[in-house]
N, C-alpha and C positions, 0 to 999 in steps of 0.2 A: 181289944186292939182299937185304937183310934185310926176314926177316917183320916187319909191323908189333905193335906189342904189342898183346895183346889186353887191353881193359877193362876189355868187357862181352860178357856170355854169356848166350843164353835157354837155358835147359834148358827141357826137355819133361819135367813133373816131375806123378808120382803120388799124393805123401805116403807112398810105398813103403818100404822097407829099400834097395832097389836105387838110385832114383833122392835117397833122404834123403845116403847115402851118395857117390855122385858129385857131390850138390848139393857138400858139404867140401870131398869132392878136387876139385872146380875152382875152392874158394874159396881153397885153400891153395896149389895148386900154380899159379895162374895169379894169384895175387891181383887177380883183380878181379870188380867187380860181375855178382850171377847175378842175373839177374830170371826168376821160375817160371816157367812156362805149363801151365794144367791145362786139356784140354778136356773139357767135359759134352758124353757120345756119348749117355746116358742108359742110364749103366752104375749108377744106384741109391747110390753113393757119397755118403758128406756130404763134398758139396766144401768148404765154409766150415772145415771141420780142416783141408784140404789145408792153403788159405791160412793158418792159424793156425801149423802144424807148420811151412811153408816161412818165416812169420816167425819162428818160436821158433830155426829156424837160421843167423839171418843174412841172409834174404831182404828188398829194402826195397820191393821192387813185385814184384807178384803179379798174374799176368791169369788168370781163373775163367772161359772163356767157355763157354757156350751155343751146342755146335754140332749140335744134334741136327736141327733141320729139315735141315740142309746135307747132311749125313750121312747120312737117310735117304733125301733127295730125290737128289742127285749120285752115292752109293756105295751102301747096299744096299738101294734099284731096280734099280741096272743088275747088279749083280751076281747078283741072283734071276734078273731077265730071261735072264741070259746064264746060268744056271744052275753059278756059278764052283765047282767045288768041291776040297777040299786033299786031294789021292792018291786024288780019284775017290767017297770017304767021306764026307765032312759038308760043309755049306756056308762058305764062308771065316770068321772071326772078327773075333776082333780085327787081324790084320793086316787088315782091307781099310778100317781107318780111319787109319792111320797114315800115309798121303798125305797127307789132309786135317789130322791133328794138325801135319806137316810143314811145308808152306803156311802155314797158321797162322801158325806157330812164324815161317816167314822174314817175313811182312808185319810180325810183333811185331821182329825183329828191324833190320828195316829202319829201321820207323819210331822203337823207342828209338836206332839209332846202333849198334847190336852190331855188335860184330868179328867172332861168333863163337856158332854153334848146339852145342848140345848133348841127349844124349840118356842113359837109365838104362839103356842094354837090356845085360846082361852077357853075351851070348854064351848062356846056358844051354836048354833048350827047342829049341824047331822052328825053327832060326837066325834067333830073334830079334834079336842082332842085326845080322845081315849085311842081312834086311829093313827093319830101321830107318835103319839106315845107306844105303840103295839110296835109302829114302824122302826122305831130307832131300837127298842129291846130288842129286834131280832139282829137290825143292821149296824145299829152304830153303836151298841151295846152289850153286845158277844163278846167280849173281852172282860171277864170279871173284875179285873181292874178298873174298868172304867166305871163313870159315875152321868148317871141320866139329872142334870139339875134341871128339873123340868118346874117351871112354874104355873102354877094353876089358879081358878077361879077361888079362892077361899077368903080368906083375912086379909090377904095381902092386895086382893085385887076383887075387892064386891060389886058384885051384878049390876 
């Protein structure tokens, strides 16, 4: 059986170099439509550039949401409670939001019709993206239909 064609993509998008960049290569290589998704964890960011930057590329919707109650009610509560911490040294970071960007990411995707999630994380750091990637197979890719077009460090994108 052949895969179905893919569309439409949510990227899970920063306004970054990393994820401006994969924003192209999935517009170029997949030709079709990426719609953003930026979540406010209440990281102090001007999100309204994100949205700007992700229309100046190409972008024709864009969701900006507001998850910071979610986030500190659902994930870093329980996380302090449970005292999570990375090699025993600091309390978790940015990965212990990335579930929830996930989630997100699949209910946007559901609801526009996406074939197809995506994410910016390159491989580089504390296996960012082997965690990003864990995050969306549970969250945003529990639906056997869907499809993870995840881009990684390889041929397409060398060190």
């Amino acid at each position: 059986m052949r895969p179905k064609p893919i569309k439409k993509i949510v990227l899970a998008y920063s306004g970054g170099l990393d994820t401006s960049v994969i924003l192209k290569w999935l517009q170029e290589t997949y030709q079709a439509e990426i719609i953003a998704f930026c979540a406010d964890l209440g990281q102090g960011e001007d999100l309204k550039a994100v949205k700007v930057k992700a229309q100046a590329l190409g972008v024709k919707k864009v969701y900006v949401e507001d998850l910071r109650e979610t986030f500190v009610r659902d994930y870093v509560f329980p996380m302090l409670r449970g005292n999570a911490m990375y090699e025993g040294c600091y309390l978790l970071g940015t990965s212990i939001a990335r579930p929830l960007i996930a989630r997100r990411q699949a209910e946007i995707a559901l609801k526009e019709g996406a074939e197809a999630v995506s994410h910016g994380a390159t491989g580089k750091g504390e296996s960012d993206q082997a965690s990003v990637s864990v995050a969306h197979l549970h969250g945003a890719c529990a639906r056997p239909e869907n499809y993870c077009a995840v881009a990684r460090m390889d041929d397409a994108f060398p060190a």
